[in-house]
C-alpha positions in Angstrom: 27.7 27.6 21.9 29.5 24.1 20.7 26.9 22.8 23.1 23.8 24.1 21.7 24.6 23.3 18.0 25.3 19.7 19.1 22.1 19.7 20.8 20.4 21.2 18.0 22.1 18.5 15.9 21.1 15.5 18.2 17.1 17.0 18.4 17.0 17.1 14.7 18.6 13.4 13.9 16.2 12.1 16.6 13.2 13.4 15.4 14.0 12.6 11.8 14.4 8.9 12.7 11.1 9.2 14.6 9.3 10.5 11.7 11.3 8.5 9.4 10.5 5.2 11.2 6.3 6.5 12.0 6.3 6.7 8.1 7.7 3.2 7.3 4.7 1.7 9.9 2.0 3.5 7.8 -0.9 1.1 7.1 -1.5 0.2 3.9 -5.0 -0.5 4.4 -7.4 2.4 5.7 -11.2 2.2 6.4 -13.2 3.1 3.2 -14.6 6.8 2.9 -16.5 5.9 -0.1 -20.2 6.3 1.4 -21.9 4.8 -1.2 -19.8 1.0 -0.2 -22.3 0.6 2.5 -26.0 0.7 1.4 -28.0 -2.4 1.1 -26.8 -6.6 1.0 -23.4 -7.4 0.3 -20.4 -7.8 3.0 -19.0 -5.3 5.2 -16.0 -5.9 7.6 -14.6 -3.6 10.6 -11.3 -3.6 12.0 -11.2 -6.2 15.3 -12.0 -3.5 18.5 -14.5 -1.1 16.4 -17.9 -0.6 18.5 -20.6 -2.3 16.7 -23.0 1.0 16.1 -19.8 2.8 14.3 -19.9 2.3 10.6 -16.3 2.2 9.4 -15.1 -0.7 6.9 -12.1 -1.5 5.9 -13.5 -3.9 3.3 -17.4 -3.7 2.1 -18.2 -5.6 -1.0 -22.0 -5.5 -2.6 -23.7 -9.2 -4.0 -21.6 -9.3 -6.9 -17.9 -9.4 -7.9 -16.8 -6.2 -7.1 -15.6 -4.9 -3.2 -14.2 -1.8 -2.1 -10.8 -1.3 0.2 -8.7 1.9 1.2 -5.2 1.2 0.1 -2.3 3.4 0.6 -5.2 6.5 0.7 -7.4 5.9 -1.6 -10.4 4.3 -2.3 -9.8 1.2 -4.8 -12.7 -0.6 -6.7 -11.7 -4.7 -6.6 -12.3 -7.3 -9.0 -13.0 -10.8 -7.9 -11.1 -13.3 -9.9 -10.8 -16.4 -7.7 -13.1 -18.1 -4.6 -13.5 -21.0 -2.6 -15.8 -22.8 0.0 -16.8 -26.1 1.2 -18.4 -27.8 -1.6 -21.4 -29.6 -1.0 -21.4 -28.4 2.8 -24.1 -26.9 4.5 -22.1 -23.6 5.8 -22.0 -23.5 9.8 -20.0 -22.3 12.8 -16.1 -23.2 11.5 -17.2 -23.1 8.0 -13.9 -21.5 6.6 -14.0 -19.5 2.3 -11.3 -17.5 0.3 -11.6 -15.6 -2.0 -9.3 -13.6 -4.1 -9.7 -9.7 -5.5 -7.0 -7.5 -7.8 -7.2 -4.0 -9.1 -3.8 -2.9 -11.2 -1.0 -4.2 -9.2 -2.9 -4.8 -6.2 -3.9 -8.2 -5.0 -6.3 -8.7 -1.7 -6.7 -12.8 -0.9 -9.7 -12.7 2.2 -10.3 -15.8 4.0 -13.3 -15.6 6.3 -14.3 -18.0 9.0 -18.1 -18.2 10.1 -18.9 -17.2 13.7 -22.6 -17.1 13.3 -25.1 -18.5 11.2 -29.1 -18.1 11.0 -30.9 -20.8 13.1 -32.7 -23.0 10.6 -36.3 -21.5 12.2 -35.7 -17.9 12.1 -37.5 -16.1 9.3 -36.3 -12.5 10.4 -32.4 -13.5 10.3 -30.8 -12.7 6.9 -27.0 -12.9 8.2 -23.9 -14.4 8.7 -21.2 -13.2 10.7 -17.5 -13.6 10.1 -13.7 -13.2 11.4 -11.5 -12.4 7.9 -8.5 -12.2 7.6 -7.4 -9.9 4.6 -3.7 -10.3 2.6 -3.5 -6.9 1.1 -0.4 -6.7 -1.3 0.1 -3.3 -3.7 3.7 -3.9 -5.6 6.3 -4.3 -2.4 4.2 -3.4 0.1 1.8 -5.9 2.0 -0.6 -5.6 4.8 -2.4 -8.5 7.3 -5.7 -7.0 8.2 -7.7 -8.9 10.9 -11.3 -8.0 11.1 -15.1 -9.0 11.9 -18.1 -8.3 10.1 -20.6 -10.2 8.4 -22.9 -10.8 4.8 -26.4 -10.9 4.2 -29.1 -8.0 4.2 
């Protein structure tokens, strides 16, 4: 009987570490379930191993100074306050921006590289592609988000 109540015991402190360790790993940053963040130009971004034909963003952002990001389970509306790129340059392959978003107490700082650009001939292309890299921070918690995705219409 002393037996059983210690494994009972040991089951229950295992699992409750388990859990108690899955819950402190949650992501901070989800893919957006707002619809809506998708239609038309503007920016849209996919975690690093999502197919190409599956539309799920972690970060979509219209052409203006607004973008949209799950964080901690809900869909947040961001304000861009801040940006940077190469002034004066001609953006190509290696061409490397930042820019800055808040919402409340949550900051997101994205810096995109440029994989792919237009060739100068190509009437039909209206894209750029990108790697990002997000800095998600919400009061104590942050995130690193890797992803790919690209701009245009």
């Amino acid at each position: 009987m002393r037996l059983l109540a210690m494994c009972m015991l040991l089951t229950v402190v295992v699992l409750g570490t388990v859990s108690a360790q899955d819950a402190s790993k949650r992501s901070l940053v989800g893919n957006v379930s707002n619809d809506t963040t998708s239609d038309g130009c503007g920016c849209y971004f996919k975690l690093r191993g999502t197919p190409r034909n599956v539309e799920r963003y972690v970060f979509s952002s219209p052409m203006d100074e607004s973008a949209w990001m799950n964080i901690d389970g809900r869909d947040v509306a961001l304000k861009l306050v801040k940006e940077t790129a190469r002034i004066g340059k001609r953006e190509g392959v290696g061409s490397q921006s930042t820019e800055k978003y808040v919402s409340g107490d949550i900051t997101v700082t994205a810096t995109y590289i440029v994989t792919r650009v237009c060739a100068p001939n190509d009437e039909d292309c209206e894209s750029t592609d990108f790697n990002a890299t997000f800095v998600v921070r919400k009061g104590p918690k942050s995130q690193i988000v890797k992803a790919v995705g690209g701009c245009g219409c």
